[in-house]
N, C-alpha and C positions, 0 to 999 in steps of 0.2 A: 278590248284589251284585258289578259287576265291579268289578276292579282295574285301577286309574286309571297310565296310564305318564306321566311325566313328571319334572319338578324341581319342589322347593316351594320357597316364597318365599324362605325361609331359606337354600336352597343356593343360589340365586341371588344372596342378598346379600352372601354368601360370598366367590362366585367374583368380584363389584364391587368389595368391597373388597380383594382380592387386587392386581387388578388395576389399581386406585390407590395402594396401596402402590410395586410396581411401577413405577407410572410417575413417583410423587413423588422414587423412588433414580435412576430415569434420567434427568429429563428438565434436571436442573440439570449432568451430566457433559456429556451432547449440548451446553446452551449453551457450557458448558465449550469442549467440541473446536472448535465452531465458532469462537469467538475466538481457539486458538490457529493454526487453519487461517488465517483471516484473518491474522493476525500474521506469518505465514509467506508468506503472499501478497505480504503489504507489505515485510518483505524482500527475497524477488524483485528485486518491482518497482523498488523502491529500489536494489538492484545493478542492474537492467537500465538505467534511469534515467542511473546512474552513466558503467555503461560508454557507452551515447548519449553521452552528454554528450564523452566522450573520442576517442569515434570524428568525431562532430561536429566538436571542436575541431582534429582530424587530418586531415577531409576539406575544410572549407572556408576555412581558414586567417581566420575573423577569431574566434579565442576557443572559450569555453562558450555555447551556447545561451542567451537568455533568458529564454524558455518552455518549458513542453513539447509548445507546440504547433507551434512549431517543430522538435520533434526529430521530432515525429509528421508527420500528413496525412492529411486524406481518400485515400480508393483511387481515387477518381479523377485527384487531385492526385498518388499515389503513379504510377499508372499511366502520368503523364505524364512523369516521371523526378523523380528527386531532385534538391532546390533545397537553399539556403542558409534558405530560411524554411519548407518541408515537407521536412525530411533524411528520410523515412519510416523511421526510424531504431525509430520506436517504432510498437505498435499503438494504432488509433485509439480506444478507450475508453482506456487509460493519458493519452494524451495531451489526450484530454476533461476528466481532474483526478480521477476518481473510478472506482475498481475495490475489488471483496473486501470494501467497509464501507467503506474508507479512502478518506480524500482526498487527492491531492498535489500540490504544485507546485516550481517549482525557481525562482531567481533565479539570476542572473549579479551578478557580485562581481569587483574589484580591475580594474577598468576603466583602459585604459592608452591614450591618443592618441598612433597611428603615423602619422602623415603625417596625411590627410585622413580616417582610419579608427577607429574605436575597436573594440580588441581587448581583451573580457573573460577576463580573466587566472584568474577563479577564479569559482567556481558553489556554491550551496548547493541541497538538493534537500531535499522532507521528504513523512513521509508521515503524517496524523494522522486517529485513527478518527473515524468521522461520528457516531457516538455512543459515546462513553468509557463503556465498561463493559457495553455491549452486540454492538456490531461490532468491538472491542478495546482495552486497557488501556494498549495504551504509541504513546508518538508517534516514530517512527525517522527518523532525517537523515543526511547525509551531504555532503562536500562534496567538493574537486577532492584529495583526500589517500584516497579510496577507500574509509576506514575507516567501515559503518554503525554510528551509536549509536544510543540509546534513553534516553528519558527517559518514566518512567510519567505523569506528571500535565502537561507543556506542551505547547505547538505550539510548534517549535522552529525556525521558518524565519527567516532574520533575524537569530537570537538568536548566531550563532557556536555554529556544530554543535559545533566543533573544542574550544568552552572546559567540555563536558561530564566528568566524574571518570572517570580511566582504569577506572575498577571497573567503568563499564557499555557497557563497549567490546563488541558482538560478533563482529566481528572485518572481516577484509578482504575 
């Protein structure tokens, strides 16, 4: 009789459910890291956002931006130089509204009539995940005072970033 080389069913099922185990303790950290990676994306951007907005209001003397499609611009538009309505201040997926999970957009706020002009005095910026609890858990804002916060459960655009509880300040 020869003797037969291999695995029998049983080490095989063995080494399966090993390997489900295994993946059952990793795969809930992985989504883990990836929402905090995201989280951290959106704060970035939301400083980057910020600081645009500030260079913006420095470079073209009428205010805070709008949009952020005005901080952005096509590379075409970019290549033709910087405008008052393509500042190419920002890259063009940010300025599209959507990067990382997250979506963002910015308004202008405290709107002031200088002669024939209006000069947006102050700006709200926010960034909120495209699926709460999957692409990330909290929504970040910020407005012309620098400081990003965080609120786990709204979208906060609109709302007066600034009226959130100094507890969930992350800083400047």
């Amino acid at each position: 009789m020869k003797k037969q080389k291999g695995f029998s069913l049983i080490e095989l099922l063995i080494v399966v459910a090993i390997i489900l185990i295994i993946a059952a303790i990793a795969i809930p950290n992985l989504l883990r890291s990836k929402i905090a990676a995201n989280e951290s994306s959106a704060v970035g951007s939301v400083r980057t956002i910020v600081t645009s907005q500030v260079t913006y209001s420095s470079s073209w003397g009428t205010g805070y931006a709008t949009t952020l499609g005005r901080l952005g611009g096509t590379p075409a538009a970019c290549a033709a130089g910087a405008t008052a309505v393509n500042a190419c201040l920002i890259d063009p997926i940010l300025s599209n509204g959507a990067k990382s999970g997250y979506n963002f957009a910015t308004i202008a706020t405290l709107p002031q009539v200088v002669g024939a002009v209006t000069v947006q005095n102050g700006f709200e910026t926010e960034g909120d995940p495209v699926a709460r609890g999957t692409t990330g858990q909290r929504s970040f804002c910020a407005d012309q005072s620098g400081v990003i916060r965080f609120d786990p459960a709204n979208n906060l655009i609109g709302v007066a970033c600034n009226t959130l509880p100094a507890a969930q300040v992350l800083g400047n």
